[in-house]
N, C-alpha and C positions, 0 to 999 in steps of 0.2 A: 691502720688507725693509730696515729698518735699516741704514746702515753707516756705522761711526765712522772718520773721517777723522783717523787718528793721526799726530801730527805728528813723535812720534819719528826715525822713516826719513828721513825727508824735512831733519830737521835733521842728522842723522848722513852724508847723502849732500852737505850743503851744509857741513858741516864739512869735511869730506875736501876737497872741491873749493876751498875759503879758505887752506887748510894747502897746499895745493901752490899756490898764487896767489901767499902771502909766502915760498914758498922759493923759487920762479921771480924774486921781486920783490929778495929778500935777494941774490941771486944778479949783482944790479945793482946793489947798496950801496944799497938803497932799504930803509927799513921803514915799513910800515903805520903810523902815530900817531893817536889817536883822544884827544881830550880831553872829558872829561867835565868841565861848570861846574856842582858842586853850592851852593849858597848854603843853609844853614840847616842841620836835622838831622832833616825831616819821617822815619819812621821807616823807609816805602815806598818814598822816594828811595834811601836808606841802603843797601838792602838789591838795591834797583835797580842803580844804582849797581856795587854790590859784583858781581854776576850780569856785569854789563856787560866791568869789566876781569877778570874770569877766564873769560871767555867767548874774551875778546881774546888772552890768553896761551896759551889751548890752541891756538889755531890762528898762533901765533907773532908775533903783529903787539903792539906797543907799547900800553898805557893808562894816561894818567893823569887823576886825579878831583882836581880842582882845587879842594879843600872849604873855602867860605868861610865868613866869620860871617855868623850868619841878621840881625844888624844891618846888614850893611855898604851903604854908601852907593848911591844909582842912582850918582854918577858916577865910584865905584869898582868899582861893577859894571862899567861900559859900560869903563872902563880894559882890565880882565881881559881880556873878551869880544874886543875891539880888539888886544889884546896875541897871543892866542891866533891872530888871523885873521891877523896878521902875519907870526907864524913859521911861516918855509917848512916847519921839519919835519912842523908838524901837517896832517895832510891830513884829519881829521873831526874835527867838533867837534858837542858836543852841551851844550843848556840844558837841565838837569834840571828838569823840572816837578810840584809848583806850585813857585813861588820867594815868599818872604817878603812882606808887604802893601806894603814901600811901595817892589817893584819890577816890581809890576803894572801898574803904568803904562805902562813901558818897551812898546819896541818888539819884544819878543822875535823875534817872524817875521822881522823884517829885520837883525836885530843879525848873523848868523853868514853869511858869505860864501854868494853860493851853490854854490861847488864844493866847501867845506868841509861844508854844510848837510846831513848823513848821518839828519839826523830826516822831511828832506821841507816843512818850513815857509818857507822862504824864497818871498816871493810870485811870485821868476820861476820856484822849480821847482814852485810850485802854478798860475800859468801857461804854464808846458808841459803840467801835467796836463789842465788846460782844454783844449791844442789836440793831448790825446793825441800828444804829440812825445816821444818816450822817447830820443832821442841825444843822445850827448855828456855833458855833466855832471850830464846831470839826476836827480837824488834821489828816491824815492817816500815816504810815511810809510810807516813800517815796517809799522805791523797791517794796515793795505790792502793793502800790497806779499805780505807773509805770508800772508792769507788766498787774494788771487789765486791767488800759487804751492804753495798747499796744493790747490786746482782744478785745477791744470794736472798737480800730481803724480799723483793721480787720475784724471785725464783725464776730469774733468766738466765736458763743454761748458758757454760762459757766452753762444755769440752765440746769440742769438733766442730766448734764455732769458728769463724775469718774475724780475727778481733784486727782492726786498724790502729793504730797509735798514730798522732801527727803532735812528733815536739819530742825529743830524744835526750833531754836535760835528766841529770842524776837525781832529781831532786823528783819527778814525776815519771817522764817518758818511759829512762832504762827501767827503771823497777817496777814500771807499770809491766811491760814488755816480759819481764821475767814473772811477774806474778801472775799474768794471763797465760802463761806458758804451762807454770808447774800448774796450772788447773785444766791441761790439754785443748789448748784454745792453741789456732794455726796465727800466728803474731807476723801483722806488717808495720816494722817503726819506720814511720817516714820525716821526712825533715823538711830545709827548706831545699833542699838538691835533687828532690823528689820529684822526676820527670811526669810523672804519668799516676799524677794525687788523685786526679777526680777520677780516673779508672779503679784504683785502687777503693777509693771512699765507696763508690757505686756497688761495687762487688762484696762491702764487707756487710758483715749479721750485726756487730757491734763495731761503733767507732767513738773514739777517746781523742781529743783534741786539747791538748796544755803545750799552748804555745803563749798567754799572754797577749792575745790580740783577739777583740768582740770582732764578731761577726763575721769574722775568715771564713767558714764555712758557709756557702748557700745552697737556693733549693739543686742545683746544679751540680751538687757535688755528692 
């Protein structure tokens, strides 16, 4: 029997529980600050972005989107980024991704402090995720962090489960793959090289699919 896993409740229950986090926090002359570095005007950022800081003000905490030109330099990029990690106000800080051609080079994953690093990239809080070490400062990616806690809201066990992954990107896949792991779930990441998918899909308890393309999976799979 079907059942849709609606994430409504679950973000309405974690709204409430953030809103009384920055009044308990406001309460200590403390506020939330979350910077967002946009570089360029890609349209999905834009609107990303936009979703991000009024997300931040409903539940009281500070945002600002730091919108740059999509020419501007790497090493007035790396300036910004550096500026940002310095100031004690800002306690999160976020690279909107993709960013412009010729700041792809950069070191993105390591540019943002890691106790500032609220996206999960930085490479010691994706080595914590390695040694499933979740104390202290350490950050998840959010769509791994989000699907996990969409499983737990539900109460659909994940240890001794066949969890499937399909899409092996650092930004979802691996870290999904590792955070199904440290919660004793048996982890298949598959990709597009991936000989024998619909055997794999068939056999699994849970399956995770972030490749960016509707409707790849059917009843067949």
């Amino acid at each position: 029997m079907t059942k849709i896993l609606w994430a409504k409740p679950l973000v309405e229950k974690a709204t409430l529980e953030l809103q009384a986090k920055v009044i308990h926090l406001k309460k200590q002359n403390k506020i939330p600050f979350l910077q967002v570095i946009l570089a360029g005007n890609d349209p999905a950022s834009l609107i990303y972005t936009t979703n991000k800081k009024r997300f931040c003000e409903k539940i009281g905490a500070k945002c600002e989107i730091l919108h740059l030109n999509e020419n501007i330099s790497p090493e007035e990029f790396i300036k910004v980024v550096q500026g940002s990690n310095q100031n004690k106000d800002v306690h999160g800080i976020i690279i909107q991704l993709p960013v412009p051609p010729q700041l792809r080079s950069l070191n993105l994953n390591g540019m943002v402090k890691k106790e500032k690093d609220v996206d999960g990239f930085h490479p010691e809080n994706i080595f914590d995720l390695l040694k499933a070490d979740f104390s202290g400062s350490t950050f998840l990616p959010c769509t791994p962090k989000g699907i996990s806690d969409l499983l737990a809201y539900y109460q659909i066990p994940v240890a001794g489960k066949h969890v499937v992954i399909i899409g092996r990107s650092m930004i979802v896949g691996k870290p999904m793959s590792l955070l199904m792991s440290a919660q004793n779930a048996t982890v298949s990441l598959c990709h597009s090289q991936t000989q024998n998918l619909k055997e794999l899909t068939r056999n699994a308890d849970i399956l995770i699919v972030a490749i960016g393309k509707a409707k790849f999976i059917t009843k067949d799979y």
